[in-house]
VEXVO-355941 format. One record per residue (C-alpha): residue in three letters; y, z, x. Coordinates in pm, whole numbers, padded with zeros to 5 digits, always signed. Each point is the difference from the previous one (the first is absolute). Layout:
# VEXVO-355941
ALAYZX...
***
This chain:
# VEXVO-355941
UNK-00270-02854-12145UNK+00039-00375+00001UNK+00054-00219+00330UNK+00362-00014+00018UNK+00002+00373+00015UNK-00205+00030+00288UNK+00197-00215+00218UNK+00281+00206-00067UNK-00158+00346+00094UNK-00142-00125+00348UNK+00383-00178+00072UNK+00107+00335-00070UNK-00278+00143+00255UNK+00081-00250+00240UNK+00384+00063-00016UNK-00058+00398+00077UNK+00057+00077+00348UNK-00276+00203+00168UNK+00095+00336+00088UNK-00135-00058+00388UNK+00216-00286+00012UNK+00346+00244-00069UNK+00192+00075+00278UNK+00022+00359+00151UNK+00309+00096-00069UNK-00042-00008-00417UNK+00041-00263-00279UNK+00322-00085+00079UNK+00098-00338+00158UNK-00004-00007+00436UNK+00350+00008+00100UNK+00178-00279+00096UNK-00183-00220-00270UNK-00279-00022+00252UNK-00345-00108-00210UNK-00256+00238+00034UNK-00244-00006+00336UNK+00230-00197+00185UNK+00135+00124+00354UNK+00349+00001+00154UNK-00016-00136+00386UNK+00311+00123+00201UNK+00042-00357+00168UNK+00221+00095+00344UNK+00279-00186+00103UNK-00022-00204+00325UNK+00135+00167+00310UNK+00282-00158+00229UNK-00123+00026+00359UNK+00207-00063+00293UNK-00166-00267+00197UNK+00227+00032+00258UNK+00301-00223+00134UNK-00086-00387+00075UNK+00036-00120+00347UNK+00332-00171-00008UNK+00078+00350-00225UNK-00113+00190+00293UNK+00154-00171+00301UNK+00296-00017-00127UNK+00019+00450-00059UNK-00158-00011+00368UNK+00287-00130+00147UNK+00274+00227-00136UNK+00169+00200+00280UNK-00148+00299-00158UNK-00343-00091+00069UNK+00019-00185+00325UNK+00199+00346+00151UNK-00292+00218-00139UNK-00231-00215+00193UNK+00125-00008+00324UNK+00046+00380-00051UNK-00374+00081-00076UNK-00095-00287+00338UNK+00211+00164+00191UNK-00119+00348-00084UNK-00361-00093+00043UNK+00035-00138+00319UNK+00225+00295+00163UNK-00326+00205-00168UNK-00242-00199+00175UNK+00205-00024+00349UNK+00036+00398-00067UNK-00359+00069-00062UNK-00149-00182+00301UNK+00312+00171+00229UNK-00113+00285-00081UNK-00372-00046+00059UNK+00037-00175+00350UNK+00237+00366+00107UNK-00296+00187-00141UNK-00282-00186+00201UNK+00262+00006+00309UNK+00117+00382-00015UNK-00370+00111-00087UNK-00196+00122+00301UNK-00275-00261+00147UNK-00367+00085-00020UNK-00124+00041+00325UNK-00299-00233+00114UNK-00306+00170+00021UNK-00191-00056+00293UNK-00323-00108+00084UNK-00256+00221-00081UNK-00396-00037+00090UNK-00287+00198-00176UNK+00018+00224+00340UNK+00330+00124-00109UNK-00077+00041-00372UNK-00183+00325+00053UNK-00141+00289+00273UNK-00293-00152+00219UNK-00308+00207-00021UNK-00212-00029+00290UNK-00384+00130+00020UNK-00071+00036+00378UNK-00342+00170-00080UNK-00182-00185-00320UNK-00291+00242+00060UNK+00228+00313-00051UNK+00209-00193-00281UNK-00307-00095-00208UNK-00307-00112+00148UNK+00077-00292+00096UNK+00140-00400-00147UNK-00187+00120-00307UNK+00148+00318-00032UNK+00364-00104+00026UNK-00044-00297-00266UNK-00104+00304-00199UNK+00306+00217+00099UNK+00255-00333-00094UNK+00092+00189-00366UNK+00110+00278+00184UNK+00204-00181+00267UNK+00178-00224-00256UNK+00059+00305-00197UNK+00257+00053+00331UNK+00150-00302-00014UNK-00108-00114+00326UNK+00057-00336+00048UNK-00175-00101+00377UNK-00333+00165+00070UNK-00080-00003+00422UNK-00361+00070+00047UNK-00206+00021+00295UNK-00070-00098+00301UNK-00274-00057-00159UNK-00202-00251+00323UNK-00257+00074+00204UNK+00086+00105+00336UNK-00115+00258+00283UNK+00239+00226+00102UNK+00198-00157+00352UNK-00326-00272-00013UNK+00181-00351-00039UNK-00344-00214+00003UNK-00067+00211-00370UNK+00275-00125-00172UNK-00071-00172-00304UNK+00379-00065-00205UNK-00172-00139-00267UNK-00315+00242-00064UNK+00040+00280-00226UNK-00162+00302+00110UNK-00319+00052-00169UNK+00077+00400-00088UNK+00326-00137-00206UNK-00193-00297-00186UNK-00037-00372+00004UNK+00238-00265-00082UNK-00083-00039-00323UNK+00115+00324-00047UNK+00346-00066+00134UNK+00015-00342-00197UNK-00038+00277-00327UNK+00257+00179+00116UNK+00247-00250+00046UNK-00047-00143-00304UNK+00034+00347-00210UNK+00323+00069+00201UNK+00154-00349-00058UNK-00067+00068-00368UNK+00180+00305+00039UNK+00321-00148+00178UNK-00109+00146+00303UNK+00012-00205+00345UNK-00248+00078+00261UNK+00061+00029+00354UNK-00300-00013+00269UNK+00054+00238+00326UNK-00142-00250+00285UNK+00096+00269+00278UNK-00274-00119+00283UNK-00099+00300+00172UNK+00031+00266-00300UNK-00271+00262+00139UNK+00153+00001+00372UNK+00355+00031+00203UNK+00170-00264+00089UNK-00031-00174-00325UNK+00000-00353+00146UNK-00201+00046+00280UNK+00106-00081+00325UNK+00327-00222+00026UNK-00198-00267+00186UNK-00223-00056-00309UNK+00313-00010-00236UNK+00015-00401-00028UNK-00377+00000-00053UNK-00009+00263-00228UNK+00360-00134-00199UNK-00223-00342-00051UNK-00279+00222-00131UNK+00229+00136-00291UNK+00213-00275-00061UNK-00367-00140-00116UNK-00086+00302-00156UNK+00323-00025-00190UNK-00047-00292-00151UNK-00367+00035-00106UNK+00129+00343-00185UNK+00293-00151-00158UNK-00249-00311-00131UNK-00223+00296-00199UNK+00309+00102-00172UNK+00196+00207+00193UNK+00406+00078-00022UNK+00067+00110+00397UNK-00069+00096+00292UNK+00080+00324+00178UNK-00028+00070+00319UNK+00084+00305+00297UNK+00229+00011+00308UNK+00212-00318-00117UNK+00180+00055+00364UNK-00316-00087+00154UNK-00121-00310-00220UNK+00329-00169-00068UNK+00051-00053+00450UNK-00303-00248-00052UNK-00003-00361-00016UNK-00256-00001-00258UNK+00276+00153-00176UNK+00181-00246-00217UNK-00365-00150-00125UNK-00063+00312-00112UNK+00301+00054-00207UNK-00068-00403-00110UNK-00320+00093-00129UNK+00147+00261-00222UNK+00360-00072-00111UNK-00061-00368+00051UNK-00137-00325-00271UNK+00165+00217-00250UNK+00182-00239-00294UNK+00260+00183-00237UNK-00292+00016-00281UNK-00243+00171+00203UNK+00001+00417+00089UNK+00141+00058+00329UNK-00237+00165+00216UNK+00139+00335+00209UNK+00012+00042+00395UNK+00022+00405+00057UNK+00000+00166+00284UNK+00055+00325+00180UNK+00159+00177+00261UNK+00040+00327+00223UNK+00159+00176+00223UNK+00314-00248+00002UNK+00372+00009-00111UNK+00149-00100-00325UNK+00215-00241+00210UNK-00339-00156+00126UNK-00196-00020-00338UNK+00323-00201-00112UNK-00028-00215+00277UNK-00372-00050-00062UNK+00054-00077-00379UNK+00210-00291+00106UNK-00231-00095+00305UNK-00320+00019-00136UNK+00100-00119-00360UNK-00232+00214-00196UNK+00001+00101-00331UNK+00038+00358+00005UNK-00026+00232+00293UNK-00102+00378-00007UNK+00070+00215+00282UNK+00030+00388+00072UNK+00355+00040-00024UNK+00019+00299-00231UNK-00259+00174+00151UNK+00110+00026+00369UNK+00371+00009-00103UNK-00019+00348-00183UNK+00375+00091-00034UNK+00223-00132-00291UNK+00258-00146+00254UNK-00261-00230+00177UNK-00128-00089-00301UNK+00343-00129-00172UNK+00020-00154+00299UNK-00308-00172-00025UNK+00089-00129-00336UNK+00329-00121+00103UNK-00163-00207+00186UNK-00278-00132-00176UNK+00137+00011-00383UNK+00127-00388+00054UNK-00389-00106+00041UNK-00119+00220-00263UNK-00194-00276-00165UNK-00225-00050+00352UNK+00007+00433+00066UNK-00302+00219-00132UNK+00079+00373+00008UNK-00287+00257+00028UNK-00024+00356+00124UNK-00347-00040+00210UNK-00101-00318-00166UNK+00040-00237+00323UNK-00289+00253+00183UNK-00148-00029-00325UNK+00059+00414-00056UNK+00079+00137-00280UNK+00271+00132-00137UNK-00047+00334-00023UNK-00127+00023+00342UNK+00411+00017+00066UNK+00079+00127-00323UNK-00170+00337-00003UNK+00108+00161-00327UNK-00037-00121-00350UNK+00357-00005-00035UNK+00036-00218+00302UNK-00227-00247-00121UNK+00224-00053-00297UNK+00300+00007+00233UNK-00138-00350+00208UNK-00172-00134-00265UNK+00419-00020-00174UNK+00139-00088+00324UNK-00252-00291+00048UNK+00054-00167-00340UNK+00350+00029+00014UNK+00060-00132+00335UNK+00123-00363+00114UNK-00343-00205+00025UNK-00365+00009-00091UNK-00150+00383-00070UNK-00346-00018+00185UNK-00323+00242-00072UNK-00313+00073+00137UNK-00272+00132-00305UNK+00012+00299-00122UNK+00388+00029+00088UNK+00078+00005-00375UNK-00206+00361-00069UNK+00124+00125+00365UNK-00373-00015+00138UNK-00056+00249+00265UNK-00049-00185+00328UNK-00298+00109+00147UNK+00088+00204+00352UNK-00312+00075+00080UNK-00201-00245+00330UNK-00278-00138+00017UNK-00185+00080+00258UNK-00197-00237+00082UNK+00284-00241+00095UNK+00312+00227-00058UNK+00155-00221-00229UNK+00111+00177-00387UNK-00193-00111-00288UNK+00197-00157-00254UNK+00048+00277-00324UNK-00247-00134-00337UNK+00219-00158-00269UNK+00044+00305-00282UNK-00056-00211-00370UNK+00048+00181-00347UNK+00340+00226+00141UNK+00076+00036-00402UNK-00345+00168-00060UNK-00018+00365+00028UNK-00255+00157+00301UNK-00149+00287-00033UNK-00079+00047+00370UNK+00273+00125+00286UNK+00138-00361-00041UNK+00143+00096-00314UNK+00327+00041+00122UNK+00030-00275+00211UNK-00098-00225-00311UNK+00287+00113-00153UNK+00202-00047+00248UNK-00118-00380+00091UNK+00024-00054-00383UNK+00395+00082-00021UNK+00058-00184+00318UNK-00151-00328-00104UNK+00245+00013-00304UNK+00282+00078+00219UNK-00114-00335+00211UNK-00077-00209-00284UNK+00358+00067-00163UNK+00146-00092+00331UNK-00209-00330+00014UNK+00083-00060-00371UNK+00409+00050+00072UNK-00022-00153+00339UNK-00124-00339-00192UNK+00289+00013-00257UNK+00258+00088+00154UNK+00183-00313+00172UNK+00170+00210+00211UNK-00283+00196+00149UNK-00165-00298+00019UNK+00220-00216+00245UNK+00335+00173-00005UNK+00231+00042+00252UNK+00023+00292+00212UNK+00295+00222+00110UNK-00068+00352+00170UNK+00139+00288-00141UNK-00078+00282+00226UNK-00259+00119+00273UNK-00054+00325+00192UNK-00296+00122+00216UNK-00238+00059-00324UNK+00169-00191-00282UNK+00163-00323-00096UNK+00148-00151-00281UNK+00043-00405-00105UNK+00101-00169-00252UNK-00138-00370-00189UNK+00191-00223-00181UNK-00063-00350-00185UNK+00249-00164-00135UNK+00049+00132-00374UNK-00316+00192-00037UNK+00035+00395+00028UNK+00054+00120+00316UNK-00300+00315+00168UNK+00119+00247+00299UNK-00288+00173+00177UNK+00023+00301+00142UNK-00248+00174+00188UNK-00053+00350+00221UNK-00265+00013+00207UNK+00092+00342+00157UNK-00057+00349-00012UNK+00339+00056-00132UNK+00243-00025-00257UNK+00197-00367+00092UNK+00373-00095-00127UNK+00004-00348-00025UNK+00336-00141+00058UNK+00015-00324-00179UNK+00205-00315+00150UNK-00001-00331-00020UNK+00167-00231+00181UNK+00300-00220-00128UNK-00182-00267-00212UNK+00135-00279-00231UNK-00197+00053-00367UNK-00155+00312+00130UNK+00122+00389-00015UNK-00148+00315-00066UNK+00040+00180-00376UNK+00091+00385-00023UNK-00313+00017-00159UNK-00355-00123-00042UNK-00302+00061-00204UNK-00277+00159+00071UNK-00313-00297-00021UNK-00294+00214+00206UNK+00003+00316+00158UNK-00309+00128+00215UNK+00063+00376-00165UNK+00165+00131-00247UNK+00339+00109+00111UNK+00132-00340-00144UNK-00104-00056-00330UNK-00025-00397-00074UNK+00302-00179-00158UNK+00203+00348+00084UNK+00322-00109+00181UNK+00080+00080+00360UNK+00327+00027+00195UNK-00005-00242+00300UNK+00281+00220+00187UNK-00221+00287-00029UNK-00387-00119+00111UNK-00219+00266+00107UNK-00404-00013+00047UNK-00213+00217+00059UNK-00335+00026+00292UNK-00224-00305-00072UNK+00242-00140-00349UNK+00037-00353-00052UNK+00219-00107-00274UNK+00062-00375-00136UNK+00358-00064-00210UNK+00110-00217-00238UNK+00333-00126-00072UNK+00089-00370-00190UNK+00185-00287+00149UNK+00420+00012-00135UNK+00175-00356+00031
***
């Protein structure tokens, strides 16, 4: 093959398409004349977009009389919404009932004072009650009285030593432990300074009483340096006549600031009307007062009568059924049932529920004498109540066990409830072995107790007196019952209120605007 040849066949080569090189769709030309491998964009259009009207544009739709009417429609409409809105909220604040104030309320109101007269028969001693703290706090017990706790010889004023514990009861270190365990607790501790504790009269002989006043007004203040919250002290009649007086009630409830813990001033009286204690609250300006009240005045009349008197000073009045002779409860409260019965009655009422130890298991007081100095021994603290005994004691146990629940859920509602805790007080209805009451706090839910004390079955004849914001439901739940004849939360007609011998009941009914 000569050269021209060649050339030929490899133009020919060169001229032949490659068969990768075809398109897809087959030998035949792309449509629309489109050369092969090339690609058709889809190039879009530009958008108009409103950009809205210009100002002069603008202004001049703005003030058509169709626009400038829809505006002074939609201002006017907001503003009568506005004007409405607020109306409305200052009729709601106006027709809504006001909150009532609470009052003043000290850590000797917050809770039952528990007061160990006998630290030997409570627990062996200072020592033994830092060790028994658990189980008062488990009571919610919020002032602790021990003591007297100084050395003295019985009627012997040239032994007495105010500021000297007794060595049988510990050393001050010991009480400096206690008081700080308690305050870590939230409990306050108030220090008995009663001179003559062992002998009769208490302070001495009347000629003594400035010198002996002076002598605890300095004891007073040494105590209340170590740490303590109060000072309590017996036959307030007797102590508040003396001049030393006011310095003692300086050294207490005086140098106080608003920061610091106010310090209590308690003291107690016998053998003297409710008319009188009232007077003496005012005169001797104490803190809180216990007398005997409830214990000489056994019938349900004097008693109402007794509160209707004393119910306006309820934050200065402690209640107790033996507690100002430092008895115990059940020394007047003989049965089990009765226990419960008092223990209801002193939560519930108007003031400060007060308790000598062992009150909250009913301890048995001791009746029997000593006879070396015919005096009764004070009954030994029973501990453990929930444990089981396999001795004769057995049944007591169970019996102080179920009664120290029934106190603590007294405690427990006493210290939620605002208006068992400083509500007002209206009698219901009293006869010669029951009475009835009832305590209200503003909004909070409203408690009735009703207690017989008798032998017999009582009708209790509910009425209260006309009283703006206050009247009487048909019925009222059941909140605790000291048996079972009223089941809790079971309803119970007011019209128709009966109780049986030794039944306490406590209602429940909610505050209607």
């Amino acid at each position: 093959m000569n050269k021209d040849t060649e050339i030929d066949m490899k133009e020919v080569e060169l001229n032949e398409l490659d068969p990768e090189k075809q398109p897809m769709t087959g030998d035949g030309q792309a449509p629309g004349g489109e050369k092969n491998g090339s690609v058709k964009l889809k190039v879009p259009d530009d958008e108009v977009t409103f950009t809205g009207l210009s100002k002069e544009e603008l202004m001049k739709v703005a003030g058509t009389p169709g626009w400038v009417r829809t505006r002074w429609v939609l201002l006017v409409l907001f503003w009568l919404g506005w004007i409405g809105m607020l109306a409305g909220a200052i009729v709601i604040i106006v027709q809504a009932p006001r909150c009532k104030a609470i009052p003043e309320m000290n850590w000797w109101n917050e809770g039952p004072v528990y007061q160990i007269t006998d630290l030997e028969a409570f627990s062996r001693g200072l020592k033994g009650v830092e060790e028994k703290l658990d189980d008062i706090n488990q009571l919610k017990v919020k002032s602790l009285v021990i003591g007297p706790l100084h050395t003295v010889q019985a009627n012997q004023m040239t032994g007495l030593n105010l500021q000297e514990i007794s060595a049988e009861l510990g050393k001050a270190e010991d009480l400096d432990s206690l008081l700080k365990a308690a305050h870590k607790k939230g409990i306050s501790v108030v220090l008995d300074l009663t001179p003559n504790y062992k002998g009769n009269p208490v302070w001495f002989d009347k000629t003594d009483l400035t010198e002996i006043m002076e002598k605890v007004k300095t004891a007073a203040e040494f105590w209340l340096s170590k740490g303590v919250d109060g000072i309590k002290i017996s036959d307030l009649g007797i102590a508040s006549i003396s001049p030393e007086w006011a310095k003692l009630r300086m050294a207490v409830q005086g140098n106080g600031t608003d920061d610091t813990k106010k310090r209590a001033l308690m003291g107690v009286v016998n053998n003297i009307s409710a008319n009188e204690v009232s007077q003496l609250v005012n005169v001797s300006g104490v803190d809180l007062i216990l007398s005997d009240l409830l214990s000489r005045n056994t019938e349900g009349k004097e008693r109402i009568e007794v509160l209707k008197t004393l119910h306006s000073e309820q934050r200065k009045i402690g209640w107790g059924l033996g507690a100002a002779q430092k008895d115990h409860l059940s020394k007047r409260a003989t049965t089990w049932g009765l226990i419960r019965l008092y223990q209801l009655l002193l939560f519930t009422l108007p003031g400060t529920p007060v308790f000598t130890y062992g009150d909250e298991i009913g301890l048995q007081a001791n009746q029997m004498s000593n006879k070396a100095n015919q005096t009764r021994e004070a009954p030994k603290m029973v501990w453990n109540v929930e444990k089981e005994e396999t001795d004769g004691a057995k049944s007591n146990h169970t019996e102080y066990a179920e009664i120290r629940k029934w106190f603590r859920s007294l405690s427990d509602l006493r210290g939620k409830e605002r208006s068992l805790l400083h509500g007002d007080y209206y009698g219901l209805y009293s006869s010669a072995k029951s009475l009835s009451f009832l305590r209200v706090w503003d909004q909070s839910e409203r408690y009735i107790t009703a207690v017989n004390w008798g032998d017999g079955l009582e009708e209790l004849k509910l009425n209260l007196e006309p009283t703006e914001g206050v009247e009487l439901p048909e019925t009222a739940k059941v909140k605790l019952s000291t048996d079972q004849d009223f089941e809790v939360d079971s309803t119970v007609n007011l019209k128709d209120l009966k109780l049986n011998a030794g039944q306490a009941l406590l209602l429940q009914f909610p505050y209607t605007g």
